[in-house]
Structure formats: C-alpha cells, structure tokens
C-alpha positions in Angstrom: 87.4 69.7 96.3 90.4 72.1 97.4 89.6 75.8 97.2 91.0 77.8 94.4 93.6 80.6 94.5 90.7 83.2 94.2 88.7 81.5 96.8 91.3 81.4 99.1 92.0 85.4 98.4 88.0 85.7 98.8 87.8 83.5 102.0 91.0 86.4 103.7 89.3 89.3 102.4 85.6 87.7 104.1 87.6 87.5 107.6 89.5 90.7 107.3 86.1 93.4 107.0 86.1 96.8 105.8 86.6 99.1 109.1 84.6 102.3 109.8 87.9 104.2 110.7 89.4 106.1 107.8 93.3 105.9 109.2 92.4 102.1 109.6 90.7 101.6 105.9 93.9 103.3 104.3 96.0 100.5 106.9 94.2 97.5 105.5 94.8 98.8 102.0 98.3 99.3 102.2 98.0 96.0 103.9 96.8 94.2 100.3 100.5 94.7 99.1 102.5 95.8 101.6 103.0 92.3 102.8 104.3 90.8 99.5 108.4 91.0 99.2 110.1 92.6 97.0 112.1 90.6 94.3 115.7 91.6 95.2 116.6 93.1 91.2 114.0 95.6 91.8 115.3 99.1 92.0 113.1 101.3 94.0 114.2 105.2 94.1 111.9 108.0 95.8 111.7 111.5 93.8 109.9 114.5 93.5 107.7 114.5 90.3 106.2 118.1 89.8 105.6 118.4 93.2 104.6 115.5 94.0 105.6 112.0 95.6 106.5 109.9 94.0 108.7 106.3 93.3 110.5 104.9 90.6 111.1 101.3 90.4 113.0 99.2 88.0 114.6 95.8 86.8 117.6 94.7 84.8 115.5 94.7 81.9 113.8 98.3 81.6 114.7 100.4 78.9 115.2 103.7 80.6 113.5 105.3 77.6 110.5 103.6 78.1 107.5 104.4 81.3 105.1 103.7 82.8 103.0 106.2 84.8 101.2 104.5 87.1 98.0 106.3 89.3 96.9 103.6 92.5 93.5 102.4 93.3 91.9 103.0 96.4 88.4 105.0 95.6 90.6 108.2 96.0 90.8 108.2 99.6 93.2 105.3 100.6 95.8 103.8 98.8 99.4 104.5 98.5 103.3 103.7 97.0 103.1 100.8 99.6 99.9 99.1 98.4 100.4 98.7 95.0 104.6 98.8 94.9 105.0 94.9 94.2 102.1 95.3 91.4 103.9 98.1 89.6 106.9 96.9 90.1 105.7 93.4 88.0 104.0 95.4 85.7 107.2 97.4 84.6 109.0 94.2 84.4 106.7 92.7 82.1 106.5 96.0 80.1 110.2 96.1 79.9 110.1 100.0 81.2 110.4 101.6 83.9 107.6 102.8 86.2 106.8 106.0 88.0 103.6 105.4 90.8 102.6 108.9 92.0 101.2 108.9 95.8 98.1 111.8 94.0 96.6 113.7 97.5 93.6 112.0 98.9 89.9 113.0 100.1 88.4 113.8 102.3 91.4 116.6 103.2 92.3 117.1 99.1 88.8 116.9 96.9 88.6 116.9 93.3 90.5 118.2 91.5 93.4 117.7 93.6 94.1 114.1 92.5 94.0 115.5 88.8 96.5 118.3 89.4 98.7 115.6 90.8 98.5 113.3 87.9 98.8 116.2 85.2 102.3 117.7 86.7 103.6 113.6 87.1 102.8 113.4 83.7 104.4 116.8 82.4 107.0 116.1 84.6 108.0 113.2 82.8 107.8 115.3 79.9 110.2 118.3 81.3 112.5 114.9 82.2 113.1 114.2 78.2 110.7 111.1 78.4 109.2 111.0 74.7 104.7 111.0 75.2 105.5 108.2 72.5 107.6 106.0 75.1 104.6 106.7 78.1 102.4 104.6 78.9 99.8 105.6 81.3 98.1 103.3 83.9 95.5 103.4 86.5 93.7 100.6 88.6 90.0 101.1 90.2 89.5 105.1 90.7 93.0 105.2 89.3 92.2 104.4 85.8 88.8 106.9 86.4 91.9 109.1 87.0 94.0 108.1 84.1 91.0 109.1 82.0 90.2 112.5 83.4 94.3 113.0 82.8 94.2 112.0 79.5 90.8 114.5 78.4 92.7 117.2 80.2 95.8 117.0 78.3 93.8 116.6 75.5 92.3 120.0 76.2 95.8 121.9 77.1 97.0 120.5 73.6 99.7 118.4 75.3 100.8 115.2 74.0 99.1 112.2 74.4 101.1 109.1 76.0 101.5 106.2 73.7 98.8 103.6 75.6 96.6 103.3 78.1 95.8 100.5 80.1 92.7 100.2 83.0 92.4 97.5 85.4 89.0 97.5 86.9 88.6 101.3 86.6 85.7 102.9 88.3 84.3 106.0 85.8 81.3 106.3 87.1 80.9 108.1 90.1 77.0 108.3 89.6 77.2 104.6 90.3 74.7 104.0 87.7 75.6 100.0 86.6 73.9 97.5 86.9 76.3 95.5 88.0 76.8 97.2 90.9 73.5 95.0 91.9 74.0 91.8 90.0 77.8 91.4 91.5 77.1 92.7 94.7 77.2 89.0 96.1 80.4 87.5 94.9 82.7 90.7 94.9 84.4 90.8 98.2 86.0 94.2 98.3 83.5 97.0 96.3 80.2 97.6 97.1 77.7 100.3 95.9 77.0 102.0 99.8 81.1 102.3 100.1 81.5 103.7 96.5 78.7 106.5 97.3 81.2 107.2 100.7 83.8 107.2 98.2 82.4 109.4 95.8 80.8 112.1 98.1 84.2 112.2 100.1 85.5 112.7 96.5 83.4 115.6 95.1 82.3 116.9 98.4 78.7 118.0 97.0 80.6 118.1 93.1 78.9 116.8 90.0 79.2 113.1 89.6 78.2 113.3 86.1 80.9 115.5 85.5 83.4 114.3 82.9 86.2 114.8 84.7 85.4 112.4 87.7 83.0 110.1 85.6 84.7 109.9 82.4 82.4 107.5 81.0 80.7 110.4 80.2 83.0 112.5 78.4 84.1 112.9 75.1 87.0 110.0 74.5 87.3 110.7 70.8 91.7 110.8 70.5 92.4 108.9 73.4 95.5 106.6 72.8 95.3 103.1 72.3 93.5 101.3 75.0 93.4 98.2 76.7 90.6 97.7 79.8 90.9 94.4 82.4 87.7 93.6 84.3 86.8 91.0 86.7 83.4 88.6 85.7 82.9 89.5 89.4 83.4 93.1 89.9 80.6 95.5 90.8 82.0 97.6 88.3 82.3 94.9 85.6 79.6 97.6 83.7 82.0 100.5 84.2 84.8 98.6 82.1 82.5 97.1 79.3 80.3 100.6 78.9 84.0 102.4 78.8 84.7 100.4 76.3 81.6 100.5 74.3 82.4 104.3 75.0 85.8 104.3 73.5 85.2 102.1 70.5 82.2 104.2 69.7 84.8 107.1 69.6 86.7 105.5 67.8 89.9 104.9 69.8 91.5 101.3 69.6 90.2 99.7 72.5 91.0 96.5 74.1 88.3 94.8 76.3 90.1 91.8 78.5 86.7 90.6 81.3 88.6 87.8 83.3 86.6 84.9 84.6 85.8 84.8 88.2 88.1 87.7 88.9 87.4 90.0 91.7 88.4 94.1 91.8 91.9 94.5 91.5 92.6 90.8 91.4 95.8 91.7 90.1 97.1 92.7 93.4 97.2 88.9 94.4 99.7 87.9 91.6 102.0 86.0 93.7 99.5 83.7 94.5 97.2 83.8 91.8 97.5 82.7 88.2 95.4 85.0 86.9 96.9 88.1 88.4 100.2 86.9 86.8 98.6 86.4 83.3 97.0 89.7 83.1 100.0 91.6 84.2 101.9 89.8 81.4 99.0 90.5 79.2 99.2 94.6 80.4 102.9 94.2 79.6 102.7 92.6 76.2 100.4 95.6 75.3 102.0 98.1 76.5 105.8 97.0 74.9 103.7 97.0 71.9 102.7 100.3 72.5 105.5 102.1 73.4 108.1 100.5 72.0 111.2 102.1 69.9 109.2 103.3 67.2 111.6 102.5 64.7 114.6 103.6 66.8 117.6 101.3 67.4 116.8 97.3 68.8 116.8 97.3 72.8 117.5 94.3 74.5 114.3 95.5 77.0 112.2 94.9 73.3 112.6 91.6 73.7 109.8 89.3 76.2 110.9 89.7 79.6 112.4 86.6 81.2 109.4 85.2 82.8 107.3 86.0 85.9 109.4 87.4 89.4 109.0 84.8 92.2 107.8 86.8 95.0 106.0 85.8 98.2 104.1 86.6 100.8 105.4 87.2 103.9 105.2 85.5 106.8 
C-alpha cells in the first residue's frame, strides 16, 4: 500500500531530527516553509508595525479593508516571516484579506513578556493604521495562538477593541504541560514532545509562572473573547490543549469552534502544498474568518465572494 501525504511528511521529519544547537533549531524551522515557492500574485511588502517587524502579503483578491494578524509558531524561540510566509500567505487568500505576520522577539535573549509587547503594538498598530477591530482577524499557530490569547485578555484589560475572530491552529496554552495527551500522542507526533516543550517553556518564562494566565491562557478568564475557531491534529501532543481551550471558551461563553483533524500532526498546515488536509483547513480558517470579518453591512466587495480556489505552489527542488 503507497504511503500517504502525512506519512510521507512524517517519514522527512523522522530523518531530519531536532538538533541541540539553538541557531540550527531556528534553521530547520525556517526550513519547514522556506522551501515552498511563492505563487507569483502574492504581494509581499516589509514594514515597521509599532516597532516591530513585520510583513504584509497579499493577492488580487484581498479586500484592503479586511486583516489578518498573524503571530508564528515555533515554542517562542524559533520561528520566523520565512517559516510560515507561504502559510499566511494561503491563509489570506482564502480569507480574502490581507495579512500582517509580525516576527514577535524570541527567548532565550527576549522572555516573557516580550512576545506580548510585540503582538499588542502589531495589533494597535493596525488600529492607528484605520483598520476597523471589526475587519481584524487575529491568528496564531502552536505558541502563537498561546500568544493570540494572552493578546486578546490584555486588550481586554486596557479596554481596547476586540478583533472580529479568532482562529488557533494547534495552539499550545499550557505551559505547565499538564495534558494528557502530551503522553498518549507522544508516539505518533513527530515534531512536539513534552522534554522539548519544558526547554521551550523554561527558556520562555526564565523561572516565571507557568500557570500564569498570560503564558497559559487555558487558565485565564476567556469570558468576551471574539468568536473562535480552534484546529487540532488527532495526533498532536497538544491535542488536550485545543479541546480543554475549547471546553474553556464554551464554558465562558464565547462562540467557539472545535475543528480535531484526523491523523493530523502539529502544524500540519504548514505542509499544504502537498497535503490535502493542510489545504482544507486553511480553506476552512478562511471560510470562518470571511464570515467573521466581513463588510458588516457595508457596500458588496468582490474579496466577499469565495476565493478562486487553492494556489498551486510547490516545493522546491
């Protein structure tokens, strides 16, 4: 029987291992997307967003009203524009908006809350820019959407206004690593395991709280968080992070969206151009979030309608 898509991804991850080195974990990272092209209609344009780095990228179809704030995945001390750019760029097109990824300052040399400063001023930059919080959606993937949630608690608290979604894929928001999953997936998720997530988290806080609601926002207070929608791999370690957050959220009473994708690993949806999956669940990201933060009554927009079908992009040789 022919291996899957996923086994094949699985199998490439297997032979390419975690290194000690931190300069060569943030390389293999940015080596997850970095290799994937670029679909030539995507517009990608570097700026300064309240102080901090950042990219835009767009297609034909965005409706310059309309954003996505995206916040990268890599435990908080790798990741980077170049790993996820051919993600967020897909996502925006399937969203019909534009995107803004920040490159948020890593640990070990920027602790908490560094991250969240950097993600508070993209945000209110966006703002200052004349973007509605109605027409922003706000993303995050793995400690990403950990760090969407600790935005969105803090804005809460300043009294700023809240974006118009939210959408998690496989977000980590427990930093006291206390899910049972982390055990029962151990075997069959090939990128997160609970000894690098304690690295991860103690480079992180740097002797911090990890109960703290601010880096484990499963344990704070979620009551008026915007509409939510959460994307877990069946074979994540932190498949119990995403369905506890949810439980969490519902309890709260936010509208929350729980999506747990068969057979998936963490951040699956980096794969896309050769997965299926990672193309449906960036079209099902995208589909919630035009429904989210749409026009709002406003006049039609030919970005309101569903975008054109999936970018054919490939890997490179």
């Amino acid at each position: 029987m022919p291996a899957s898509e996923i086994d094949r991804i699985r199998a490439r991850l297997a032979a390419s291992p975690r290194p000690a080195d931190l300069a060569a974990r943030r390389a293999r990272v940015d080596g997850l997307g970095a290799d994937y092209v670029i679909p030539a209609d995507v517009r990608i344009e570097p700026v300064e967003a309240g102080g901090v780095r950042a990219e835009w990228t767009s297609t034909p179809a965005a409706d310059a009203r309309r954003v996505m704030l995206f916040l990268h995945g890599g435990g908080y001390v790798s990741g980077s524009l170049a790993s996820h750019r051919h993600m967020v760029a897909q996502a925006g097109r399937e969203a019909g908006a534009r995107t803004l990824a920040l490159a948020y300052r890593l640990a070990p040399e920027h602790p908490f809350p560094a991250a969240l400063e950097d993600a508070l001023a993209g945000y209110r930059y966006l703002l200052a820019s004349g973007i509605a919080s109605t027409r922003i959606a706000l993303a995050g993937e793995s400690a990403g959407g950990g760090l969407a949630l600790a935005t969105l608690i803090s804005l809460r608290k300043a009294g700023d206004p809240m974006p118009g979604c939210l959408w998690c894929a496989s977000p980590w928001v427990d930093l006291a690593l206390t899910g049972e999953s982390l055990s029962a997936k151990e075997a069959v998720d090939p990128l997160i395991h609970r000894d690098y997530l304690a690295e991860l988290a103690a480079a992180y806080l740097q002797g911090g709280d990890p109960d703290a609601p601010l880096v484990s926002p499963l344990r704070a207070d979620l009551a008026g968080l915007p509409p939510t929608l959460i994307q877990v791999g069946s074979a994540e370690t932190l498949l119990d992070d995403a369905v506890r957050l949810a439980g969490a959220a519902g309890a709260a009473d936010v509208p929350v969206t729980l999506q747990v994708w068969p057979r998936m690993i963490h951040a699956w949806h980096l794969f896309f151009p050769e997965l299926r999956e990672g193309r449906e669940s960036l079209a099902s990201a995208g589909a919630f979030i035009r429904g989210h933060v749409g026009n709002h009554g406003g006049a039609p927009s030919g970005a309101d309608a569903p975008p054109g079908g999936l970018a054919a992009l490939a890997r490179s040789p």
